[in-house]
N, C-alpha and C positions, 0 to 999 in steps of 0.2 A: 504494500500500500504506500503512494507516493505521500508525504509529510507534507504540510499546507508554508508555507514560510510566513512566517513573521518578524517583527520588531518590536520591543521594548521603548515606550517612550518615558523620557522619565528616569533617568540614572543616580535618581537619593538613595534612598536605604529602603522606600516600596521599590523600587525597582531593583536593589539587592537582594531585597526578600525573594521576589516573583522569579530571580535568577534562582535560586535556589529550589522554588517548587517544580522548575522546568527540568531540572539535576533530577529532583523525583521521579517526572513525569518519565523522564527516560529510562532511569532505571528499571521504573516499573515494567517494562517491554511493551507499553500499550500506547507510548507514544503519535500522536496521529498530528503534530505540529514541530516545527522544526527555526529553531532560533536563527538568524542570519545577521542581523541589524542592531545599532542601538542608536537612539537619536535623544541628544539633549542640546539645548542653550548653550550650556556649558558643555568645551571639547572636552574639556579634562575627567569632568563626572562622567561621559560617555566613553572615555578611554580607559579607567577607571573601570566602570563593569563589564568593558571588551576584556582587558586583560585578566578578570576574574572567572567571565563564562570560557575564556579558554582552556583555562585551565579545569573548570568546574566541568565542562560539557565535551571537550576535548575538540572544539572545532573556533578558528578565525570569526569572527563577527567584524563587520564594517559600522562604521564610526558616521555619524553625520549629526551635523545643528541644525534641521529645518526637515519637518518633511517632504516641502518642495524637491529640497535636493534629491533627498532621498526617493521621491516617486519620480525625478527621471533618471538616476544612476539603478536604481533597485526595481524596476516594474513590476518582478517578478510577485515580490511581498505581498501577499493578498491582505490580512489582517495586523493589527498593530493592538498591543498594549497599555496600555494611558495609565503613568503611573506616577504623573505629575503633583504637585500639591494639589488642594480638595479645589481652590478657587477657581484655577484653570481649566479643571476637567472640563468643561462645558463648552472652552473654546477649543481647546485641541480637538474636539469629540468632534464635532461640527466639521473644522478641517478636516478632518480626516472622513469621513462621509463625502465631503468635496471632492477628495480626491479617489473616493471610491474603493474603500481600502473597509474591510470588514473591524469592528471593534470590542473587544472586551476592555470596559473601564472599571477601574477602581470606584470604591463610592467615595462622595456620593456624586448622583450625576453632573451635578451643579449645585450649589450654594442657594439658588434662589429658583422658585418655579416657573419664570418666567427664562432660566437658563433651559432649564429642564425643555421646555417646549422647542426650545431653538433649534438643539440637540434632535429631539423626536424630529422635526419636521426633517431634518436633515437626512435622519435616516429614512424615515419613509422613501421620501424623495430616491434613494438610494439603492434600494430593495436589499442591501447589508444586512450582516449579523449585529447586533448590538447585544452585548451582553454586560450585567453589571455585579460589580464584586461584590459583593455577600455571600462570601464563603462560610460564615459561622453556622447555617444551619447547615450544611452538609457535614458538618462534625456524626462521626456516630451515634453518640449519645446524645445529640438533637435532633438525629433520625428518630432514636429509642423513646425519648418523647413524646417527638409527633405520634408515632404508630402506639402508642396507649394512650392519648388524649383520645385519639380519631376511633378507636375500638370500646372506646365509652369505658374504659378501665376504673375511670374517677366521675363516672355521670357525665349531665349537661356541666359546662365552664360557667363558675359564676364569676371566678375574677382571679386577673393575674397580678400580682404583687411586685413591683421589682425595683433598687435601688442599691448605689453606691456612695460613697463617702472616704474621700481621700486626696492629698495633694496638696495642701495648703497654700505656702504661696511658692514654691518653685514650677520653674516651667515643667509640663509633662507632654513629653516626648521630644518635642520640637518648638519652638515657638512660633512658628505662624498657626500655629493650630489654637492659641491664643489672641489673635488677631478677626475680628468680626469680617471684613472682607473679604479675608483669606483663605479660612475656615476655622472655625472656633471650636472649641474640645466640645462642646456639646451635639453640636450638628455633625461634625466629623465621626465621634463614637457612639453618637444616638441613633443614627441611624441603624448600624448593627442592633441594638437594643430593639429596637421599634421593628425591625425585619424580624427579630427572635419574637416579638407579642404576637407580631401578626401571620407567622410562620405557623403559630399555636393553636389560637384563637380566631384568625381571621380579620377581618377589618375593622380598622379602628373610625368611627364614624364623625368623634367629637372632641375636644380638645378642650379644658378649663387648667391655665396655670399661672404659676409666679416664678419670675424670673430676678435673679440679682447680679452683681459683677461686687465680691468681698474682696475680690487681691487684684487692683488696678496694676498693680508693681508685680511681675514677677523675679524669681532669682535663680539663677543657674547653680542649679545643684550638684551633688554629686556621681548621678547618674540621669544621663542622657540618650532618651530612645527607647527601643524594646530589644533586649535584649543587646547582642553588640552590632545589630543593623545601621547605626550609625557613629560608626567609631569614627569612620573617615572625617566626618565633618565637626565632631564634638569641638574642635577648636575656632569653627565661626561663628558658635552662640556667644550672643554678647552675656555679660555677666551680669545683666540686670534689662528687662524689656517692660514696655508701658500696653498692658493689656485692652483690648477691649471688646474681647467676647464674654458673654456669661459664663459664668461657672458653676452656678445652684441654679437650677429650674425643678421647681416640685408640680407634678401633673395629676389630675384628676383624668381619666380616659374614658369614653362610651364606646364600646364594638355595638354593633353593627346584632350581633348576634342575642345581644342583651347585657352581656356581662361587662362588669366594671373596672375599670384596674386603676393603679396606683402607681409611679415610676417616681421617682426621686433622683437624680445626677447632679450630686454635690462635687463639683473639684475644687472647693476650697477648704476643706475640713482639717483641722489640725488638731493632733490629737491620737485616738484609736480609730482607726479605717475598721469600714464597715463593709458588707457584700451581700444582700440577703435577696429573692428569688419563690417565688412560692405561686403555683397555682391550684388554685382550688374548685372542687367539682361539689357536685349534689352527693358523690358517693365518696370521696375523699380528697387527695392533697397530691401532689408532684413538686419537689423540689427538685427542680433542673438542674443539669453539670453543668459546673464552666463549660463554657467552649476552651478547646484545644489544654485540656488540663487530665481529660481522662477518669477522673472521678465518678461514682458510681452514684446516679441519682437516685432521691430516697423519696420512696411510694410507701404512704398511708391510708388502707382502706378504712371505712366505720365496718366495727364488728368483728373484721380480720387483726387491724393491726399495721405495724411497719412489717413490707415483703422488701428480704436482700437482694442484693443487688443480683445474682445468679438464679431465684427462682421468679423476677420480673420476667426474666425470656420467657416462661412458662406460661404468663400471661398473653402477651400474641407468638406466639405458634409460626406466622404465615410471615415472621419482620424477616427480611435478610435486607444484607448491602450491595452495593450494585457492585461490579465486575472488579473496576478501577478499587472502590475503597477497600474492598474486600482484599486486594493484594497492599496496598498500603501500608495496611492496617492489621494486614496478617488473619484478620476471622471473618466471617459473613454474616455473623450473629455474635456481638459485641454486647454486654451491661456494661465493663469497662476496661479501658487501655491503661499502657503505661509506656509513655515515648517524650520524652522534652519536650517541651511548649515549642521549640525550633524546628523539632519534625514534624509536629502535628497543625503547627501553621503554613510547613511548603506542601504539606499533601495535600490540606484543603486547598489550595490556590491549584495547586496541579490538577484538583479536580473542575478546577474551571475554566484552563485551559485544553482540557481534552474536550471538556462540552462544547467550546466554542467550535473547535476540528469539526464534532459530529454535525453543528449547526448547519457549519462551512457544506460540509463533505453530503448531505444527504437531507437537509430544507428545514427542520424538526428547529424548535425555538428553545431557547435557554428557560431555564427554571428563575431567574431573575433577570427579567426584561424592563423595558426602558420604563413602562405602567408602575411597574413592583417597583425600580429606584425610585421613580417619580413618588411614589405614595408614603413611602420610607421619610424621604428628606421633609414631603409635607404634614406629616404629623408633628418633627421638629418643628418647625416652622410655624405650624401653628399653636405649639405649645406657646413661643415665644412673641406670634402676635397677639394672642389672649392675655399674655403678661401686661402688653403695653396697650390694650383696650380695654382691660379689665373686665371682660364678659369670656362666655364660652365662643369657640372659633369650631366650626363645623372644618371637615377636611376636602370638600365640594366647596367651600366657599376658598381655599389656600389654591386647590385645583386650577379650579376655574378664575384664578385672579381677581378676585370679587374683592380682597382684602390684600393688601400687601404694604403695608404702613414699615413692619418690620424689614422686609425684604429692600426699599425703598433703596436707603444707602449701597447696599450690596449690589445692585441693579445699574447706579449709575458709576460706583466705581469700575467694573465691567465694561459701561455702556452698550447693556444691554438693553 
């Protein structure tokens, strides 16, 4: 089977990661995409992870800063990568639709809904793949979830519970993920959050919250990044930056299906860090794994009791994993793993680059398409325009542009 070519845009430390899910992808023998390219702004970042996937992947990669260049030296490259900051994603996505080049991007699609749309039309226009990274529910053990929520294991969902608390005032990860423009730690990791509620539960219909910004100052701490995906760069954080995305937003949520939930994402908390996760049913309780941690999540029926984590398989019978995770991940029927947080985040990515291949290779649509980002970043979004109208913000009303007070700034910085 001939390999699709692609490119890598985006040569930070997501595009260090995503080199590494591609080292998976190959190993695994299931390969159906083939690395060629890396294109950044900056030559040095892109030479930089040339000289890493050679030696990671055992094959030359070409260098380029633009993908003009690159779409008339490379024609061959059918799809590309987008693994730029969160701000940009929207325009690179767009370009690259232009020049007719098939896409998986990183989330979220865009910053604002009115990028989001840019984007769609562009693909439409296109008849490309567009596929968007949320990879946290392909973890197993939020396969193992879904297939006992969906098998009525804990009854009808009356509501899902979920909240963090951590961070106080150092930057976390990066600094522009602190910067409202650009992408702010809320929108950036909320959306994962909000793709896990709605992966669950289904769709979130309405939005009631309050938002704050406690640590205008952030400070460079003494760990930068996730794990050592950004080692290269740790010397151009400055040692003190002037924030101004949020950091606490507490949400009230309405699905669709009736059920209520609760989300809390504190990154300003100093103190003891928190992590807690709970969904509950007419017939019991699920508290869900981390993603990419492997932990075995814990089922409470009424009557039975707490069931371990090895007699939940016994509950759905019919769960297995598809083809790729199943080699991964070594079982077909997983309650839980044990592999570093560094393996178990380049398998999920590797598992999104094969779907894009089969997208490519045979017409079948990605399991997070341009609707599902779209829907993801506007419950964000709407948390945080309800903050500043002080009412509830319907997700049809963020959709449909009906409201975007919040989005406002972020739209003409763009010029979008």
């Amino acid at each position: 089977m001939s390999k699709i070519p692609i490119a890598i845009i985006g040569a930070g430390g997501m595009g260090g990661r995503h080199l590494r899910a591609l080292e998976a992808l190959y190993e695994s023998g299931m390969s159906n995409v083939e690395l060629v390219a890396i294109c950044d702004t900056r030559e040095e970042n892109a030479t930089h992870l040339s000289v890493k996937a050679e030696d990671m992947l055992g094959s030359s990669l070409e260098v380029f800063t633009s993908l003009e260049i690159m779409k008339k030296k490379r024609p061959d490259i059918q799809a590309v990568d987008i693994t730029t900051d969160s701000g940009s994603h929207h325009a690179v996505a767009e370009m690259a639709f232009n020049l007719d080049y098939h896409v998986l991007c990183e989330k979220p699609l865009s910053l604002t809904i009115k990028g989001c749309n840019k984007v769609i039309k562009a693909w439409k226009k296109s008849g490309k793949v567009l596929s968007v990274g949320e990879q946290e529910r392909r973890d197993p053990m939020c396969r193992l979830n879904k297939a006992l929520i969906d098998s009525g294991v804990i009854g009808s969902p009356y509501s899902f519970i979920l909240g963090s608390a951590r961070g106080g005032n150092e930057i976390i990860i990066w600094p522009w993920r602190h910067y409202k423009n650009i992408g702010g730690i809320f929108v950036d990791a909320g959306v994962h959050a909000v793709d896990q509620m709605m992966y669950y539960l289904g769709d979130i219909e309405e939005v009631f919250a309050v938002s704050k910004i406690w640590e205008p100052k952030r400070y460079k701490g003494e760990k930068i990044g996730v794990s050592n995906f950004y080692e290269q760069w740790v010397k151009e954080v400055p040692d003190e930056i002037e924030a101004s995305a949020e950091d606490m937003v507490i949400s009230t949520l309405k699905y669709k299906n009736g059920a209520v939930g609760q989300w809390t994402s504190f990154w300003a908390a100093h103190g003891e860090e928190i992590e807690y996760g709970m969904i509950y049913g007419s017939k019991g309780s699920i508290q869900p794994a981390k993603q990419r941690r492997g932990d075995p999540l814990k089922l409470t029926i009424d009557g039975i009791g707490k069931i371990s984590d090895k007699d939940i398989l016994d509950l759905v019978p019919d769960f297995h994993l598809d083809e790729l995770t199943s080699r991964l991940f070594k079982s077909d029927r997983l309650s839980s793993y044990s592999c570093p947080f560094e393996d178990a985040d380049k398998f999920l990515v590797a598992l999104e680059y094969y779907e894009l291949g089969q997208c490519i290779n045979n017409g079948s649509k990605p399991e997070v398409d341009a609707y599902v980002g779209r829907k993801d970043l506007a419950v964000c979004n709407a948390a945080l325009e309800s903050s500043i109208l002080g009412r509830p913000v319907t997700i049809k009303e963020i959709e449909d542009e009906e409201t975007s007070v919040y989005e406002s700034s972020i739209n003409n910085y763009w010029r979008i």
